[in-house]
N, C-alpha and C positions, 0 to 999 in steps of 0.2 A: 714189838712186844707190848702185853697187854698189862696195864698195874692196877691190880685193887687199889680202892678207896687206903686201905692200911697193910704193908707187910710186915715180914719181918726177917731180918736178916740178922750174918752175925758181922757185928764192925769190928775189922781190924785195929789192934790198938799196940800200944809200942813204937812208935814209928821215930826216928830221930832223924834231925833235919841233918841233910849233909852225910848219913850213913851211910856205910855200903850195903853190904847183904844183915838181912834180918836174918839171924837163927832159927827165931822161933815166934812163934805169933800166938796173942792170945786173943778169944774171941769172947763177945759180948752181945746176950739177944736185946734187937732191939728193934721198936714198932717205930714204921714213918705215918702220918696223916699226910696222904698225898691229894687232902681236898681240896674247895679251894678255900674252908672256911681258918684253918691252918690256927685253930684257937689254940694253940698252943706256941705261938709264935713268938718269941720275947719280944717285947714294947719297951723304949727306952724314954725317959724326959730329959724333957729340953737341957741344952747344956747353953747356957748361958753367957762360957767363954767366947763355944764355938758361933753363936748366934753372932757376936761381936765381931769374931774372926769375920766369917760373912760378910759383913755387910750390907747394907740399905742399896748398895748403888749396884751387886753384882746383876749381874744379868742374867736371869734364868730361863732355859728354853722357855716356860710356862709359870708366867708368875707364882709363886706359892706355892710353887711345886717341885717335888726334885723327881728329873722324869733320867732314867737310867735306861742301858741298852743291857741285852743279855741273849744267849743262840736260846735258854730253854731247851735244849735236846739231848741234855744226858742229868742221868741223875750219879749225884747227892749236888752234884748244883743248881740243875733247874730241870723242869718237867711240865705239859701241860695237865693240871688239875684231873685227875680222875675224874672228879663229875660234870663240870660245863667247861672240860677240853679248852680251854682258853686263859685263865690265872695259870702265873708260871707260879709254881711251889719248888721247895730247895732252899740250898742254904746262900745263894747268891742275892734271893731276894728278902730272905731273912738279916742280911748283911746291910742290903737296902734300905729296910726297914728299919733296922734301929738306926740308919743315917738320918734319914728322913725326919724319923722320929727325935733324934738332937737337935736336930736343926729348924723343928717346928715347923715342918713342912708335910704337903701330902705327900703320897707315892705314886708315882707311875711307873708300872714296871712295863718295858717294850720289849717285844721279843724279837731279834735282826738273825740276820744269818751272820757270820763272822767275819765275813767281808764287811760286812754295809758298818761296825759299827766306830772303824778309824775316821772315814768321813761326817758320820753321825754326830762323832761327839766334836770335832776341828771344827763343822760349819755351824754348832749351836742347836744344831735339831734334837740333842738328848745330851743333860747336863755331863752326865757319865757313862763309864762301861763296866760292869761290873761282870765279868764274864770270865773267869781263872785266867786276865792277862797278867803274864810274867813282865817286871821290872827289866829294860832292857837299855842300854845307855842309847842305840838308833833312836827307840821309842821316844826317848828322853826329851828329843830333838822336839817334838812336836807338842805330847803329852807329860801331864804333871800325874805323879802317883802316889797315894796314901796304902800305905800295906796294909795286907791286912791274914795272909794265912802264909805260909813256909810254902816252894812251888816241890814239889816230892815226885818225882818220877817210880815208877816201879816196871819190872820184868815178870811178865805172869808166864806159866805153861800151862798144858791141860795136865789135869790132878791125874790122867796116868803116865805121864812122861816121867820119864827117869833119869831127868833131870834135875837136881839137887840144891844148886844155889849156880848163883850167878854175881858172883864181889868183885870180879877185876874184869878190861879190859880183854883181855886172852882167852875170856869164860865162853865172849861170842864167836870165837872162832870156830870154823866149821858148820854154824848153825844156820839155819834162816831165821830171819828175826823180821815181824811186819813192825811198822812204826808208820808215823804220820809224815807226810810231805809237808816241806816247810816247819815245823817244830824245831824246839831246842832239844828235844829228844834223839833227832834226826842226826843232826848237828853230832852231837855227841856221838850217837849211834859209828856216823861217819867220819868221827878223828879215830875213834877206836880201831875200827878197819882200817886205817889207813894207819895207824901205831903197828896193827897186827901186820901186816902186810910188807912192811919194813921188819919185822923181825923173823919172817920167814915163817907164819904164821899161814893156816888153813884159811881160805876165801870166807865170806862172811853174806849169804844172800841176803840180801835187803828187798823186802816185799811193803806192797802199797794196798789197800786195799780203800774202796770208797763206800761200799755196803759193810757194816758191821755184822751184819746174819751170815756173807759169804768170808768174811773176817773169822768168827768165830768155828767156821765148817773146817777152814783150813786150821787151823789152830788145832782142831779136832782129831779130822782126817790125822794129820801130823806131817801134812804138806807145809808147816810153819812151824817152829820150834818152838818159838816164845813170842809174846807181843811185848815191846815197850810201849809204854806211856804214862800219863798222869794216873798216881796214883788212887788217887778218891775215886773215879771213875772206875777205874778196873777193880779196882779194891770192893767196891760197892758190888758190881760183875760179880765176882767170885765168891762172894759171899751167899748173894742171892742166890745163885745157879749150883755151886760149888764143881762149876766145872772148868775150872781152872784156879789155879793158888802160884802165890806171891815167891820168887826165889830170890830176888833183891831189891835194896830199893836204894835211890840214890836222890841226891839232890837235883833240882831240874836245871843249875847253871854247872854240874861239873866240871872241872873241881869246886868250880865259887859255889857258894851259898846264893841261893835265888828264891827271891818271895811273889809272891801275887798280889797285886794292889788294885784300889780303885782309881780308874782311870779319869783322869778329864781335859778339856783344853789347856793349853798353854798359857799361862798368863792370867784364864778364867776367875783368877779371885779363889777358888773352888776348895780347891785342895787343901790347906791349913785348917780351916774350918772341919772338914770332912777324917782329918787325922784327929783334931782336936775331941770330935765324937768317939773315933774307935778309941783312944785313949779314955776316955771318960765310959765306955763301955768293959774296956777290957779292967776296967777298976772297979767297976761293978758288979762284975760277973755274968751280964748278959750275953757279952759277944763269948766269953765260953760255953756257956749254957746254947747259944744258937749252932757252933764249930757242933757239940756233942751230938747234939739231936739227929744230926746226919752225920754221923761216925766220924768225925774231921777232924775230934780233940785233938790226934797227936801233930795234928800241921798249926796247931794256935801258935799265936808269935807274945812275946812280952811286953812289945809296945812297937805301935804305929810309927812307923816315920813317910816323911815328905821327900820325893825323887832322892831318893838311898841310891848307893850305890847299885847299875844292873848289870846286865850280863854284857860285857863287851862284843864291841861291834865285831862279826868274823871277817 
């Protein structure tokens, strides 16, 4: 798919963290600057504590720099730049930036596939990964995480399915559902079917799909009933195209509550410091100002924590 310089879509809004099905949804127009001059990007100054947090002695891939990893290939989180196809724009590097910018630092923003960016950040090659990774207690093991949005799963069909909502468990019964391989989505998807499945419940086909354009055919077609997934993404989707709309949304650790944080080594010093910004952001008003601009207000959290509780090991 091809994006101008600026759209405009409508952002979902309402969204509660931990919800089941939304009712009803209200929309809001709103223009992206998808260049890569991005002059409207919130700038935040230095935070002072977090400087201290830091410290003189941390080790940074690239001195004076805070260089981060990200896939760049979906938006409202990241994208390559409209005009020289290489600045990732979104709200991931937006997120980046005002870290960067507390901690008096430059930015580097890298763009990895989603594989490459566990080993990335364990060996030192990029300070962090700021790429919608979910808080997870495995993860825990390796990586330290600063929160930083609510992780929000949603259930899309296409806007002529007659299909209604989708709030419990029993709703995917009978249905095909595509979902991602490997996700907590997945995960979920398949306690569900296996809940349904003990109570004498209708099969549940579970579809994978690696092209998004042959993802969306099915969806269409009606060879796929619903897609789950992260919410911002599809949400953004449906908005733009309006050819498919939201029937539920759920938290991305069902039942738990599950957030998205910045990620980084173990032990790396990193982390405090890097809360101590979102917090000093989120008191300022810039990190909602940045969630807004790319429709993401209703996943804003109230305050940043350090390796919070994640999603348990399955």
């Amino acid at each position: 798919m091809t994006y101008l310089p600026t759209i405009s879509r409508r952002a979902v809004l309402g969204l509660v963290a931990g919800a089941a099905l939304l009712p009803s949804l209200a929309f809001a127009q709103q223009s992206f600057d998808l260049t890569s001059a991005q002059k409207d990007q919130p700038r935040a100054e230095v935070v002072p504590e977090a400087v201290k947090l830091l410290g003189k002695d941390v080790k940074l891939a690239k001195p004076g720099t805070f260089t981060i990893a990200t896939t760049g290939q979906r938006l409202p989180f990241g994208i390559n730049a409209a005009d020289d196809h290489k600045t990732i724009v979104g709200s991931e590097p937006d997120i980046a930036r005002l870290i960067a910018d507390g901690l008096g630092l430059k930015l580097e923003v890298v763009q990895v596939a989603w594989a490459d960016w566990p080993l990335g950040v364990a060996s030192g090659k990029y300070d962090a990964a700021i790429s919608n990774v979910t808080v997870t207690e495995q993860r825990k093991e390796k990586f330290d995480f600063s929160t930083y949005r609510k992780d929000q799963l949603g259930f899309y069909v296409s806007a002529k399915s007659a299909i209604k909502e989708i709030s419990k468990p029993e709703d995917v019964a009978g249905l095909k559902v595509i979902v991602g391989a490997g996700t907590n989505q997945e995960q979920i998807l398949l306690r569900w079917i296996k809940a349904n499945e003990a109570r004498g419940l209708k099969a549940t086909e579970v579809q994978y799909f690696d092209d998004d354009v042959v993802l969306y055919i099915a969806l269409e077609s009606g060879r796929a009933d619903a897609y789950f997934g992260p919410n911002g993404t599809l949400g953004f989707k449906a908005a733009q195209t309006g050819s498919t709309r939201l029937v539920g949304s759920f938290s991305g650790g069902w039942p738990e509550l599950a957030e998205i944080a910045v990620t980084t080594r173990k032990g790396s010093g990193i982390a405090e410091a890097i809360t101590a910004v979102l917090n000093a952001q989120i008191k300022s008003g810039n990190y909602q100002k940045s969630l807004a601009r790319w429709g993401l207000a209703p996943e804003a959290i109230d305050v940043s924590r350090t390796n919070p509780p994640g999603l348990p090991k399955s």
